[in-house]
C-alpha atoms as one frame of an Amber mdcrd trajectory, in Angstrom:
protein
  61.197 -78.253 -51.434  59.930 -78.227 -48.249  62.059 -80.604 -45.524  60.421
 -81.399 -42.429  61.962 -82.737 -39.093  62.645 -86.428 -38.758  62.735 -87.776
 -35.302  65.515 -90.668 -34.996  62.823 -92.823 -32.993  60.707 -93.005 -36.500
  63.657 -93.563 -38.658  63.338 -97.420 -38.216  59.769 -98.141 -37.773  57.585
-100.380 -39.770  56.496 -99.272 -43.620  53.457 -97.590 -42.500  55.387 -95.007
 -40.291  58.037 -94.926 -42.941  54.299 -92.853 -45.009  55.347 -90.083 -42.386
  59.036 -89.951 -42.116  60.867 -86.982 -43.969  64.343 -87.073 -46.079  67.598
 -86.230 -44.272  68.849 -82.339 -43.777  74.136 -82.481 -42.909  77.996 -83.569
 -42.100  78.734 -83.650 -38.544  82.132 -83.744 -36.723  84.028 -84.805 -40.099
  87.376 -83.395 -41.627  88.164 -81.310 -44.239  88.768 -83.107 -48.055  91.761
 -82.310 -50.199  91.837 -81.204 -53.156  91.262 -84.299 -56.147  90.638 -86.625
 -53.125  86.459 -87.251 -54.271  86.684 -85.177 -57.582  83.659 -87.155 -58.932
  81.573 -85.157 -56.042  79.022 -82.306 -56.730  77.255 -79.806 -55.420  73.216
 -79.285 -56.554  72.053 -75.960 -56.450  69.051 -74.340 -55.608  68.876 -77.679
 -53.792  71.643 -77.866 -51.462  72.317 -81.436 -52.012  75.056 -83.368 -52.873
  75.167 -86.001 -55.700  78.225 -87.797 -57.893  79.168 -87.886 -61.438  78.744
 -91.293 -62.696  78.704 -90.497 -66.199  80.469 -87.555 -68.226  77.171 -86.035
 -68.147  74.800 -87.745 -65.251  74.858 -87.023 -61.832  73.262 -89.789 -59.383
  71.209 -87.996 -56.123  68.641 -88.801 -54.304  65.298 -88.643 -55.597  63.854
 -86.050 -52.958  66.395 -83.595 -54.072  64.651 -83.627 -57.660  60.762 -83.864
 -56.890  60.097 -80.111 -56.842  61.642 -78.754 -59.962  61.475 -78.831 -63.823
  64.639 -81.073 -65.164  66.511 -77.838 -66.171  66.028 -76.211 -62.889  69.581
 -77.112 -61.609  72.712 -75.959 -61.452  75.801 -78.276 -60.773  79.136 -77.610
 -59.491  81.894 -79.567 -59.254  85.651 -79.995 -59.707  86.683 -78.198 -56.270
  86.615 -78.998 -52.469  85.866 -74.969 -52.091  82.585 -74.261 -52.985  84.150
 -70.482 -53.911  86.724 -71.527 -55.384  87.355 -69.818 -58.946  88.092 -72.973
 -60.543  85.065 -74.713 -60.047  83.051 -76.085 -62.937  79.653 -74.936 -63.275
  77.124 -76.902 -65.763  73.150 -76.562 -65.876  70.800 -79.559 -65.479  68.586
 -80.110 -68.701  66.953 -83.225 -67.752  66.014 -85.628 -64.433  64.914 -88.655
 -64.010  63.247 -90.239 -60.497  61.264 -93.461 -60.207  57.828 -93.341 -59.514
  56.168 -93.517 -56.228  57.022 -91.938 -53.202  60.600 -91.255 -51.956  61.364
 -93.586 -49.139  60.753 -96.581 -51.373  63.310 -96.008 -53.892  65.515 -92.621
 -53.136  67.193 -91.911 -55.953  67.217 -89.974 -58.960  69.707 -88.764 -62.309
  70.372 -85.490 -63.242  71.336 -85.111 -67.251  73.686 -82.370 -67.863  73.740
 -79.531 -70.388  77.490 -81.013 -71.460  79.465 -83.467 -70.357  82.260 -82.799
 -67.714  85.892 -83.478 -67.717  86.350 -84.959 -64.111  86.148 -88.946 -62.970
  83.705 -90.660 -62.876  82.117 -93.044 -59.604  81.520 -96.724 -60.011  78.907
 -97.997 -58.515  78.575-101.361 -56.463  76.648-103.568 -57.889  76.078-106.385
 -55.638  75.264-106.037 -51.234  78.912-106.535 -50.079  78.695-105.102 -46.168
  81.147-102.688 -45.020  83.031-102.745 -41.610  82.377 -98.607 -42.392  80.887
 -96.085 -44.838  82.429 -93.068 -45.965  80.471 -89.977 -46.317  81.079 -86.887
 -48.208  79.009 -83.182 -48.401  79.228 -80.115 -47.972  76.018 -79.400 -45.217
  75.690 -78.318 -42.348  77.835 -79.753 -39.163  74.338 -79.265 -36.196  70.813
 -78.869 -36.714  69.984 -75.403 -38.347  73.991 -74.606 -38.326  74.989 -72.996
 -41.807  76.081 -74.757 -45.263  79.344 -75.840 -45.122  81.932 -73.857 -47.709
  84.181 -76.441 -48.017  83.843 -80.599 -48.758  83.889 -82.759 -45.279  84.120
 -86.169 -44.619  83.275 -88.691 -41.977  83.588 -92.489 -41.133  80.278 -94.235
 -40.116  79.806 -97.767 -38.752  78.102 -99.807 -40.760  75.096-101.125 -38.799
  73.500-104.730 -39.875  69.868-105.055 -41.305  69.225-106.867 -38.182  70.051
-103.978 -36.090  68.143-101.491 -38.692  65.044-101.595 -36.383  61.699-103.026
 -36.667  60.935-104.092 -40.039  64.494-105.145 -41.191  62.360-106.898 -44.205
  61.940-103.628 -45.665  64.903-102.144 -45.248  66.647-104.456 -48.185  66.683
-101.579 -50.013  68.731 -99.650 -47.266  72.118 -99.462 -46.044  72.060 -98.212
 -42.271  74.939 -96.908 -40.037  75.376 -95.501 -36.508  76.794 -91.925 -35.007
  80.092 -92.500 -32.654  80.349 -89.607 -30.948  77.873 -86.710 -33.330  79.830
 -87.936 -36.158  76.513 -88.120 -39.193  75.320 -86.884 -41.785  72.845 -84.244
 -41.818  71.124 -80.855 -43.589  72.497 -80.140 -47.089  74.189 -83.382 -47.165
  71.454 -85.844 -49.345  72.250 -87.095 -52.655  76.102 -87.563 -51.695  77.498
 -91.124 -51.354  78.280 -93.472 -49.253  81.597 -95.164 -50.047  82.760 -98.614
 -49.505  87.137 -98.620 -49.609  88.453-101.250 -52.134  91.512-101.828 -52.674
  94.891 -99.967 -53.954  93.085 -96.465 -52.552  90.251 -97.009 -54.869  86.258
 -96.195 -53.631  82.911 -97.626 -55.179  79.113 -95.475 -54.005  77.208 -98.522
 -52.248  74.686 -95.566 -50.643  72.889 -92.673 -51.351  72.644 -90.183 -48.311
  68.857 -90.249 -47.410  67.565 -90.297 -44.200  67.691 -90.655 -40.414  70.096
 -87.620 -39.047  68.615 -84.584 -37.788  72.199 -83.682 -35.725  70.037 -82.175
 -33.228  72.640 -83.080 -30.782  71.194 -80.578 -27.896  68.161 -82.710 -27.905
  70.178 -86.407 -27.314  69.709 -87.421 -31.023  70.640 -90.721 -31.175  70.363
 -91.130 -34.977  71.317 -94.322 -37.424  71.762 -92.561 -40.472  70.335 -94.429
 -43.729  71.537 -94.831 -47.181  69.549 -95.818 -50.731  71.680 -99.403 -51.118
  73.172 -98.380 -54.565  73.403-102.155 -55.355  69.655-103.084 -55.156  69.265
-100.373 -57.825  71.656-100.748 -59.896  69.775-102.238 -63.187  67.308 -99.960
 -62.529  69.970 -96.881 -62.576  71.580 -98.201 -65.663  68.612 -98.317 -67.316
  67.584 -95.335 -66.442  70.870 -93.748 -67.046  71.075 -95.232 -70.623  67.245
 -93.921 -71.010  68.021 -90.603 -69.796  71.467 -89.962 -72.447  70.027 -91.060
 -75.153  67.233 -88.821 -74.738  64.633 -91.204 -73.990
């Protein structure tokens, strides 16, 4: 899969410019995870994207993490914040499902595993409630071009109003946006993961999918609004999809 570099300035232009723009690349200035704290989070290899387990045996991701390779061409890992840890659970991919068309109209995609796993699962929102912030979780890289991350990070973004988006907030329904504070993003090896609205008693529900709009090319005075897939305008098309995809459909 070839990833090409998005400029911030083109991130919130009008549909036809969105025809040029290119899928998000990492976390930047976030803090270590502990252990069990986002146990329904996974790593995608050869992909280097992140993605969550919403069902014993489907991960949710985005779609531009799938487009280049046969369903069973992935490998999942999960069940540690340490990519190298021993414990970690490895399954392979068998299927994949992604909505037609091209990415940045609908990013996301499922990945059907070989078995199920024995971790939690993420609920999904499943109607647009706005968050004061969004969580994000990955393991990529923390500066434009810097290495993959070994172990899970997370960061805090403000959540940034449709009406802020940029020019064609019409089209962005399907979109959550945010804003870096101080070269706090995401950015390379961080799409597919969530972003994660707080509910209460502790508890978390994936109202994005990491997808575009963060280069971190902080050298160069990015000054990036990094965008999500809105989980919730999806969400009867991921369930049936997901329910598709299981049964073998």
């Amino acid at each position: 899969m070839v990833l090409l570099r998005l400029r911030a300035v083109l991130v919130m232009a009008a549909v036809v410019v969105l025809a040029g723009a290119t899928p998000a690349r990492a976390i930047s200035g976030g803090e270590a995870v502990a252990p069990g704290e986002f146990s329904w989070m996974v790593r995608l290899l050869p992909v280097d994207c992140g993605g969550t387990l919403i069902e014993p045996r489907l991960v949710l991701t985005a779609k531009h993490c799938l487009d280049d390779r046969p369903g069973d061409g992935f490998t999942v890992v999960a069940g540690v914040v340490d990519l190298a840890d021993p414990a970690r659970d490895t399954v392979a991919s068998v299927a994949t499902y992604t909505p037609p068309g091209e990415w940045f109209d609908n990013d996301w995609g499922l990945l059907k595993l070989a078995a199920p796993m024995s971790l939690p699962t993420l609920p999904l929102a499943t109607a647009r409630i706005d968050p004061e912030t969004v969580t994000v979780t990955g393991w990529g890289a923390a500066s434009w071009e810097g290495e993959q991350q070994r172990h899970l990070q997370k960061v805090e973004l403000p959540f940034l109003p449709d009406a802020q988006c940029g020019e064609n907030p019409d089209h962005y329904d399907q979109y959550l946006c945010t804003r870096t504070v101080n070269r706090r993003s995401f950015c390379h090896g961080d799409p597919g993961g969530p972003g994660l609205r707080r509910l209460a008693h502790g508890r978390r529900e994936q109202v994005g999918i990491v997808s575009f709009g963060s280069d971190c090319e902080w050298e160069n005075n990015e000054d990036a609004k990094p965008v999500f897939t809105d989980v919730a305008y999806f969400a009867p098309d991921i369930r049936r999809a997901s329910r598709r995809l299981v049964s073998g459909g």
